[in-house]
C-alpha positions as CSV (number, residue, x, y, z in Angstrom):
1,X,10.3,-6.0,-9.8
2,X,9.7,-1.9,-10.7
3,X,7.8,0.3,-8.9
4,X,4.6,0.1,-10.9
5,X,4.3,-4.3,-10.9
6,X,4.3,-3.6,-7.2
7,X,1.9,-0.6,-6.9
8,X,-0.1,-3.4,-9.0
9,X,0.6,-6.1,-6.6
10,X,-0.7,-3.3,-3.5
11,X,-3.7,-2.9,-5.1
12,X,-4.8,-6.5,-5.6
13,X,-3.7,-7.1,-2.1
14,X,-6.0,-4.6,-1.3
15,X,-8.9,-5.7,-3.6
16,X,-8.6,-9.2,-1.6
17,X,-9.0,-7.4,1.6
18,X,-12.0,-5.9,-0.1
19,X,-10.2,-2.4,0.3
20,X,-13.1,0.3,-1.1
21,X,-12.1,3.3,-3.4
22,X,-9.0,2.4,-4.7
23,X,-7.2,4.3,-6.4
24,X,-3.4,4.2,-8.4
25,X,-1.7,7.2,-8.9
26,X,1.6,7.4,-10.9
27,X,3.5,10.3,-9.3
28,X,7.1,9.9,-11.3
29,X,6.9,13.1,-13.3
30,X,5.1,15.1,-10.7
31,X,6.7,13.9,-7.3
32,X,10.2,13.5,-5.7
33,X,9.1,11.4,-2.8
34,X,7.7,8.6,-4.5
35,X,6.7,7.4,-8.2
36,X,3.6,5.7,-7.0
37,X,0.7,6.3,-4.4
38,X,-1.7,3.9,-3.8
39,X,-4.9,4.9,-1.6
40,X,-7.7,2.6,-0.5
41,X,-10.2,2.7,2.2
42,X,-11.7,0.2,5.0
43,X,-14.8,0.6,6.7
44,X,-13.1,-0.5,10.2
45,X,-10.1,-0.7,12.0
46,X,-10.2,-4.6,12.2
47,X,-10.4,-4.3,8.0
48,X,-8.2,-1.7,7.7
49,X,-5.3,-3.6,9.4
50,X,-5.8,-6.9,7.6
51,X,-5.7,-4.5,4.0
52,X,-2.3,-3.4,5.5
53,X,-1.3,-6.6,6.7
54,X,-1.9,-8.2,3.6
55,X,0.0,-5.8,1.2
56,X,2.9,-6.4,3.7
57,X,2.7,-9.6,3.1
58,X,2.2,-10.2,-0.3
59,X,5.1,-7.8,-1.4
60,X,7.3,-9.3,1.2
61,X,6.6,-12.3,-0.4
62,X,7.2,-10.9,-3.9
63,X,10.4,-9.1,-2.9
64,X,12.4,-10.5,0.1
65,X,14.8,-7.3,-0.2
66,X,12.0,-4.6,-0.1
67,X,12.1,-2.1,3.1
68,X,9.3,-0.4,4.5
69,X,8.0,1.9,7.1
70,X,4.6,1.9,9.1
71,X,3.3,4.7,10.3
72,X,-0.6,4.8,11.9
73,X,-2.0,2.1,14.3
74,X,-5.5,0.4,12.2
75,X,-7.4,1.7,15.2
76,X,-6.5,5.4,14.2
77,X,-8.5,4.8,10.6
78,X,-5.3,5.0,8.8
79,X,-2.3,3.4,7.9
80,X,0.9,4.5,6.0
81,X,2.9,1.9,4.4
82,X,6.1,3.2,2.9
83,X,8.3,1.2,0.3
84,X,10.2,4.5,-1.3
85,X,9.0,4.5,-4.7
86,X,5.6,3.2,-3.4
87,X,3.2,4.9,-0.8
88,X,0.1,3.2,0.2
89,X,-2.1,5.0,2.4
């Protein structure tokens, strides 16, 4: 799967979370730390983690051989979710 199916696959993980704003920027001829970023907003922490959790999820699902980093508890109003070529914030 390339870097834009799953920036696609974050955003309607996001959308079934009921994410607000979001947004899908493509990065690759402007950025050398990632070629996609997706940003989304929650209204609370309890919404923001289960928009996290789900995107985990669903491209863990998609792609057993994807790595990621988290960075920001739910509670702080944001999380990071780092895949390399994808950035969801």
């Amino acid at each position: 799967m390339d870097g834009l199916e799953l920036a696609r696959l974050a955003v309607s993980a996001a959308e079934d979370k009921k994410a607000e704003d979001i947004v899908l920027l493509d990065l690759r001829n402007i950025s050398g730390v990632a070629d996609y970023f997706v940003i989304c907003s929650g209204n609370v922490s309890r919404q923001i983690d289960a928009i996290a959790d789900n995107i985990q999820e669903m491209l863990k699902a998609e792609d057993k051989t994807i790595k990621r980093r988290v960075e920001g508890p739910g509670d702080s109003g944001w999380v990071l979710l780092d895949y390399g070529d994808l950035v969801v914030h």
